[in-house]
C-alpha positions as a Markdown table, in Angstrom:
| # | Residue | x | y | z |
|---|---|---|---|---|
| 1 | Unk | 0.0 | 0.0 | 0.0 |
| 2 | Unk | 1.2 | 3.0 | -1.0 |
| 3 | Unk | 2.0 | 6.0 | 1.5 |
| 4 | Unk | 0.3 | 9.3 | 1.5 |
| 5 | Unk | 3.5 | 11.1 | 1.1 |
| 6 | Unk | 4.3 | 9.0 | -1.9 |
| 7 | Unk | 1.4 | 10.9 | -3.9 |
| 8 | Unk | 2.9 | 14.5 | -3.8 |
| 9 | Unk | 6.5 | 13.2 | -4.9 |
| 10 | Unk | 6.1 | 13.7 | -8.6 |
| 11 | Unk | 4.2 | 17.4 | -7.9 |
| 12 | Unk | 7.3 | 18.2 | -5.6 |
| 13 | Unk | 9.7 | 17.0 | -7.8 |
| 14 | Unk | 8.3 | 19.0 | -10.9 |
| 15 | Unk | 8.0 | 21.9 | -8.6 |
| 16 | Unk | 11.8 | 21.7 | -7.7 |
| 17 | Unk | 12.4 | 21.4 | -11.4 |
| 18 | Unk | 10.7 | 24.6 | -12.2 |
| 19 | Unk | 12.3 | 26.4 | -8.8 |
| 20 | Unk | 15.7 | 25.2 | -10.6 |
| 21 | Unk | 14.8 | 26.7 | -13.9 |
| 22 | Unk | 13.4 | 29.6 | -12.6 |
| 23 | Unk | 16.8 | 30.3 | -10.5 |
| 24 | Unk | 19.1 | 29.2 | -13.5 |
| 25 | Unk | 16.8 | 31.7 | -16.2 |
| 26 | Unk | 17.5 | 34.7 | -13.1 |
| 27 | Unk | 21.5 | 33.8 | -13.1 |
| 28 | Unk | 21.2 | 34.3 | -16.7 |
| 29 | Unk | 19.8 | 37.4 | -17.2 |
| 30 | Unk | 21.4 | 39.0 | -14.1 |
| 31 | Unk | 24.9 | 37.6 | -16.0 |
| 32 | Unk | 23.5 | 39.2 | -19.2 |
| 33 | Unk | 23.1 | 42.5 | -17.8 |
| 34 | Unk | 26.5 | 42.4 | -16.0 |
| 35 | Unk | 28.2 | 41.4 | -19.5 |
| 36 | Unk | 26.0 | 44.3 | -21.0 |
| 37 | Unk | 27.0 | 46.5 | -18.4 |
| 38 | Unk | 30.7 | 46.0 | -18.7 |
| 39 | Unk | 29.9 | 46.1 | -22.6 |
| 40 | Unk | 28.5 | 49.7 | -22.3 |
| 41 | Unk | 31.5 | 50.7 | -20.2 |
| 42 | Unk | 34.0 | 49.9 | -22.7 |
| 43 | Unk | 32.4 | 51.6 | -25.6 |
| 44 | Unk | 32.1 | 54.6 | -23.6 |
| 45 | Unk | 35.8 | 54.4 | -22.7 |
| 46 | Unk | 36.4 | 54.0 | -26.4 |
| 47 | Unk | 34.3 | 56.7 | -27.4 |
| 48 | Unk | 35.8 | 59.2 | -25.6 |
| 49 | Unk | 39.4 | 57.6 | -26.1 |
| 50 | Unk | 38.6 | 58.2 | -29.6 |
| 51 | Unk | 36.9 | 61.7 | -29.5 |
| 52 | Unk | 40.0 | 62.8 | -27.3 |
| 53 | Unk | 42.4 | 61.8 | -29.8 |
| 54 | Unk | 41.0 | 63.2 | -32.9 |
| 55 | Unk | 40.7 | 66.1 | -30.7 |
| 56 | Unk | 44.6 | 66.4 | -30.5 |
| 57 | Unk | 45.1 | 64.9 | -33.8 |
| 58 | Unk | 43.0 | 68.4 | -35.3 |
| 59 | Unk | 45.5 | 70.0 | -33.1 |
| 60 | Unk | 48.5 | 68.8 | -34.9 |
| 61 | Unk | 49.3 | 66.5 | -31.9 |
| 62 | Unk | 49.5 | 63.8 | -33.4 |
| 63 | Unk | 52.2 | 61.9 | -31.3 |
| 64 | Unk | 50.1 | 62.5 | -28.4 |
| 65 | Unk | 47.2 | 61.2 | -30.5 |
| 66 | Unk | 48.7 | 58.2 | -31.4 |
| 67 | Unk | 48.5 | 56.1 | -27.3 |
| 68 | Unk | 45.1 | 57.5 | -27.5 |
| 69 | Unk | 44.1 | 55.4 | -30.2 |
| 70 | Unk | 45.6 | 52.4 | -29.0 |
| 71 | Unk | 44.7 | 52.3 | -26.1 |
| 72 | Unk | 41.2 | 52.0 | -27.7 |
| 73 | Unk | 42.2 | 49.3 | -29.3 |
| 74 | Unk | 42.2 | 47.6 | -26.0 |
| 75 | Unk | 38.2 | 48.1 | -25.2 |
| 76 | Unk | 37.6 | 45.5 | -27.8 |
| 77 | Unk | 36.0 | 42.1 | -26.0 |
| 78 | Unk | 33.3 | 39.9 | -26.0 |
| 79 | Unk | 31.4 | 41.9 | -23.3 |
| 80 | Unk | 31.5 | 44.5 | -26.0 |
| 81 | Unk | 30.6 | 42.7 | -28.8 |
| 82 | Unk | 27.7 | 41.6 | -27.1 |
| 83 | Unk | 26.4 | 45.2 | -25.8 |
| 84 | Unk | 27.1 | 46.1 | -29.5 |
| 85 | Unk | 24.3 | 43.4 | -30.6 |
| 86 | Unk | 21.8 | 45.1 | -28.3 |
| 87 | Unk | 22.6 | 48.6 | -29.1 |
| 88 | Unk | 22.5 | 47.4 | -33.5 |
| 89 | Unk | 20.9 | 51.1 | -33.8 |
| 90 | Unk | 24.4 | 52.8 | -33.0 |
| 91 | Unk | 27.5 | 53.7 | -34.9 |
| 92 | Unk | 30.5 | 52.1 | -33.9 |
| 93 | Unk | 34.0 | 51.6 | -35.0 |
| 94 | Unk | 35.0 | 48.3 | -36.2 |
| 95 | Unk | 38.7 | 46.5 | -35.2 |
| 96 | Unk | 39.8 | 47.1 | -38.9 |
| 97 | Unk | 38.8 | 50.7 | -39.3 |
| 98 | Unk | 40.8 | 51.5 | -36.1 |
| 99 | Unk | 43.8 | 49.6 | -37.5 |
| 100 | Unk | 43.3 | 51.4 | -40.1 |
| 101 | Unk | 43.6 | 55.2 | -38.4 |
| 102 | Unk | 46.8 | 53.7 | -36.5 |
| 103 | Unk | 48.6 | 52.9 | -39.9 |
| 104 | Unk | 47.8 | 56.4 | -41.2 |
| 105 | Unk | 48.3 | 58.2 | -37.7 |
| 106 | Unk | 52.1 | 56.4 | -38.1 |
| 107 | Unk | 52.2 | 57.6 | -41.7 |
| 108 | Unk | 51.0 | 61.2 | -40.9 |
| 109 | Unk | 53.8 | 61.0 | -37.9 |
| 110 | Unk | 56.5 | 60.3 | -40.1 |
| 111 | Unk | 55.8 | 62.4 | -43.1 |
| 112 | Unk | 56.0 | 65.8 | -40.3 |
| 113 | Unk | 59.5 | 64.1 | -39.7 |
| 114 | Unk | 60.6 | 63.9 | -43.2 |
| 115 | Unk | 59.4 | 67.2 | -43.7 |
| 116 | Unk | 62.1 | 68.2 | -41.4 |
| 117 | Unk | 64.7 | 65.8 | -42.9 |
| 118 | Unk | 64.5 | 63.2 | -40.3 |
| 119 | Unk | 64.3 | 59.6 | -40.3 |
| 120 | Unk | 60.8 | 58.1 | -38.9 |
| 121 | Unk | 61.9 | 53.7 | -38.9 |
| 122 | Unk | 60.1 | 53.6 | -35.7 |
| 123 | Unk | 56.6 | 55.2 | -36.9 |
| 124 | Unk | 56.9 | 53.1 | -40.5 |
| 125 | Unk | 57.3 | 50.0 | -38.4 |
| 126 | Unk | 55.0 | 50.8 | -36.5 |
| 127 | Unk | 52.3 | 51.5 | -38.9 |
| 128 | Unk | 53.2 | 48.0 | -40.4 |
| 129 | Unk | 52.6 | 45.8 | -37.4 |
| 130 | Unk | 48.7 | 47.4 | -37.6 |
| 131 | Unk | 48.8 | 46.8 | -40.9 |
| 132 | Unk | 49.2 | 43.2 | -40.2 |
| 133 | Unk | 45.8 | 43.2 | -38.8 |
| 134 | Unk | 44.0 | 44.4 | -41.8 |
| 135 | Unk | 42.1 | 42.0 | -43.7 |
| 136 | Unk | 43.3 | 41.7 | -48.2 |
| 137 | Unk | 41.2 | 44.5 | -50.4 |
| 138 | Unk | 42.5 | 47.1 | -52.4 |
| 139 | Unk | 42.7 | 49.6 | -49.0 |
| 140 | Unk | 45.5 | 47.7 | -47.6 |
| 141 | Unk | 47.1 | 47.1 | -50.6 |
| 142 | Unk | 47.1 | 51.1 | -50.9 |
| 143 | Unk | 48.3 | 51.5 | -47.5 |
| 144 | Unk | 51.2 | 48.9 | -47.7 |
| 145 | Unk | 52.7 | 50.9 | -51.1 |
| 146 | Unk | 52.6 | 53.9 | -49.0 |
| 147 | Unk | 54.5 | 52.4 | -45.9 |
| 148 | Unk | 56.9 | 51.0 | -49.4 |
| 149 | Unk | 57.4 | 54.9 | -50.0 |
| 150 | Unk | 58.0 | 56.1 | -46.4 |
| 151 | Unk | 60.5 | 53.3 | -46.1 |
| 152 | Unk | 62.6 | 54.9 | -49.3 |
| 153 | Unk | 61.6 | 58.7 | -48.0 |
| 154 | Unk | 63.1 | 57.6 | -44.3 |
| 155 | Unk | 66.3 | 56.1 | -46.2 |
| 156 | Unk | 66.8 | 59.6 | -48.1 |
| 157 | Unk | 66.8 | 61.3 | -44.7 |
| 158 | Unk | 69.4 | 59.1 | -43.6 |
| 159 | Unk | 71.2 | 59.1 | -46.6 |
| 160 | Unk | 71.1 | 63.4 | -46.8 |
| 161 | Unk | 72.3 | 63.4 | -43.3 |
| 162 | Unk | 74.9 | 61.6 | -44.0 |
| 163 | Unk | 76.5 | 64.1 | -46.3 |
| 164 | Unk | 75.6 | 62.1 | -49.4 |
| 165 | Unk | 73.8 | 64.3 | -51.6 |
| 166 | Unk | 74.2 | 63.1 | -54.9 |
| 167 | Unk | 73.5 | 59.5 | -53.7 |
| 168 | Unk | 70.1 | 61.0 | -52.2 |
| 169 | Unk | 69.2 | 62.2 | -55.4 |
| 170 | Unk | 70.0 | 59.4 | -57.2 |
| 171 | Unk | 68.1 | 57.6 | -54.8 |
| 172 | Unk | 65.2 | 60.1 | -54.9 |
| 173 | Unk | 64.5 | 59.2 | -58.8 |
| 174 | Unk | 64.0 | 55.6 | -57.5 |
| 175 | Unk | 61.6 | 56.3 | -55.1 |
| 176 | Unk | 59.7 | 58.5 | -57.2 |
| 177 | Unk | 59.5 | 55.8 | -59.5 |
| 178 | Unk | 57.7 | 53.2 | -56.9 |
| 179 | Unk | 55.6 | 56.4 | -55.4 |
| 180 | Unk | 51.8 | 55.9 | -56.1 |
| 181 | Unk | 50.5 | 59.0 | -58.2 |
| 182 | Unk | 48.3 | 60.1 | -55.4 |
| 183 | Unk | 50.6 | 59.9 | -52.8 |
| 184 | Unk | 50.5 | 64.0 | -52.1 |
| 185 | Unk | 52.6 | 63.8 | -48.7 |
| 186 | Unk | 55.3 | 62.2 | -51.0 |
| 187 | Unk | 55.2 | 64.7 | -53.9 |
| 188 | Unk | 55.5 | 68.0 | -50.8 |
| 189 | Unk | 58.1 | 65.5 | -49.6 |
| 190 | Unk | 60.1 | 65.4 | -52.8 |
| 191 | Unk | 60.1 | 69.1 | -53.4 |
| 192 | Unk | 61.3 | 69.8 | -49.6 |
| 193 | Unk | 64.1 | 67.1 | -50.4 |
| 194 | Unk | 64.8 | 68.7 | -53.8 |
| 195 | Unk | 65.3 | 72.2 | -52.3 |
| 196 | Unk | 67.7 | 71.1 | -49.4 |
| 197 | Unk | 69.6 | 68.7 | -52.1 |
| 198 | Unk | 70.1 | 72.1 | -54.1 |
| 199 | Unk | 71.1 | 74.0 | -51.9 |
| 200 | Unk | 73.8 | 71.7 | -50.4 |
| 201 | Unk | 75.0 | 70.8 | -53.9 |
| 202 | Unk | 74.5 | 74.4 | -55.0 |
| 203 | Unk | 73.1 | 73.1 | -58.2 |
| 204 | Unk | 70.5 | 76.4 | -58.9 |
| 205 | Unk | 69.3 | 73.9 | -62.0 |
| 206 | Unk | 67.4 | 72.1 | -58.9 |
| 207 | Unk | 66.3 | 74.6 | -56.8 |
| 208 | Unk | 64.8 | 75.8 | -60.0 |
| 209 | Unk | 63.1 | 72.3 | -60.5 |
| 210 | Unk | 61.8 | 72.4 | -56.7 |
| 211 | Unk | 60.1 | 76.0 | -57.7 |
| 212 | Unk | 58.2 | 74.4 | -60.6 |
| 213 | Unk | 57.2 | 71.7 | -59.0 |
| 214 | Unk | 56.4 | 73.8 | -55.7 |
| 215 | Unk | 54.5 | 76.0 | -58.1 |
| 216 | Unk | 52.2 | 73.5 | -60.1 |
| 217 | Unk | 51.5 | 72.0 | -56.7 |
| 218 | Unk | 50.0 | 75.3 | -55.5 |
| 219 | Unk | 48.2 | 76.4 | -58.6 |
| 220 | Unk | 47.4 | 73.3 | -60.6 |
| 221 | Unk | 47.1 | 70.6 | -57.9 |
| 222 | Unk | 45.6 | 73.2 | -55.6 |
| 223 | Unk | 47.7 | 72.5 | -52.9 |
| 224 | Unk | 47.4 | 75.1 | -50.2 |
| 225 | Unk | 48.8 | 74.7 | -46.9 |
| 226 | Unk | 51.1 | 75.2 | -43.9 |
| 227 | Unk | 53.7 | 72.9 | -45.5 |
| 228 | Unk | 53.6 | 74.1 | -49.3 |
| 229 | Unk | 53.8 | 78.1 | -47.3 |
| 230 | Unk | 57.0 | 77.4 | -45.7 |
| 231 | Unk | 58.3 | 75.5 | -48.8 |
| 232 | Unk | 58.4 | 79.3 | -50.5 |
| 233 | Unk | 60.4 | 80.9 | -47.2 |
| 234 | Unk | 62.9 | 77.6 | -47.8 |
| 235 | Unk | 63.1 | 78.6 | -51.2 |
| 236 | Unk | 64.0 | 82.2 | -50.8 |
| 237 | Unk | 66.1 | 82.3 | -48.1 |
């Protein structure tokens, strides 16, 4: 004969089923909102990691940009990827396009340096190893020829500096040969390198090339700027 007790085992045992589902569907949603949470936090880090160093990149500051921007490299995760699912309505910035500012940060970085004649190794290598991290399309192929060209514009600093100024010219026909067509910080480069090669040669036939140059690149090419300014003072002085 069956006990009393024995009646309300299966009702019990469904009811600690449900307790159990009901406890483990609570965990999971208290989880999900601490994951969302954490998610939330780290986008707003970035965002303003981000809005700071544009900020000082509009400035001209852009060494002081640069840790700015890798450091919001560091906010990606899975907590953010997941806050990023819920918030689909937002704009965010993907892994690659942030790669992508880096490599032309670096680039930016080491074309002020060549302006002033310096080598920039450390900023091209640097650009490279986030260039690593870009996925195959015609963008990175573009960025990699231009990390090419700083490479041969950072050599021709050292070379210059060296006291080797026919070499440097030599050596400037070859990189202007590799140079992509549209690679403007290049062409202000090559009229900047021209002018000081001139001058320390004192070969007025290319100082006078420089001045062409510097002139279809103000009128033609509508290139107006701080750089292309100070390139006439270096030519008259």
């Amino acid at each position: 004969m069956k006990k009393t007790t024995d009646q309300f085992f299966p009702a019990r045992t469904g009811g600690a089923i449900i307790i159990v589902v009901v406890l483990l569907l609570v965990a999971g949603i208290i989880g999900a909102g601490v994951i969302y949470s954490q998610g939330n936090q780290q986008q707003q880090r970035q965002s303003q990691l981000l809005a700071d160093g544009y900020e000082l990149f509009n400035q001209g500051k852009l060494a002081e940009a640069y840790p700015l921007f890798k450091d919001a490299q560091t906010t990606f995760s899975a907590a953010l990827n997941f806050y990023r699912r819920l918030a689909s309505s937002e704009s965010h910035v993907t892994p690659d396009e942030l790669h992508e500012l880096v490599v032309s940060v670096c680039l930016s970085i080491a074309h002020e340096q060549f302006f002033d004649l310096k080598t920039a190794d450390e900023w091209v290598s640097r650009a490279e190893e986030d260039l690593k991290h870009l996925p195959a399309g015609e963008r990175k192929s573009d960025l990699t020829n231009s990390l090419v060209t700083a490479r041969d514009v950072s050599k021709l600093c050292e070379t210059f500096n060296a006291g080797n100024y026919e070499q440097a010219m030599k050596d400037l026909l070859a990189a202007e040969a590799n140079a992509q067509a549209s690679d403007q910080d290049f062409f202000i480069f090559e009229i900047r390198f021209l002018i000081a090669c001139g001058k320390a040669l004192g070969e007025p036939a290319i100082i006078n090339q420089a001045r062409e140059l510097l002139f279809f690149a103000t009128t033609d090419a509508g290139i107006d700027n701080e750089k292309t300014r100070s390139l006439w003072v270096t030519l008259t002085n």
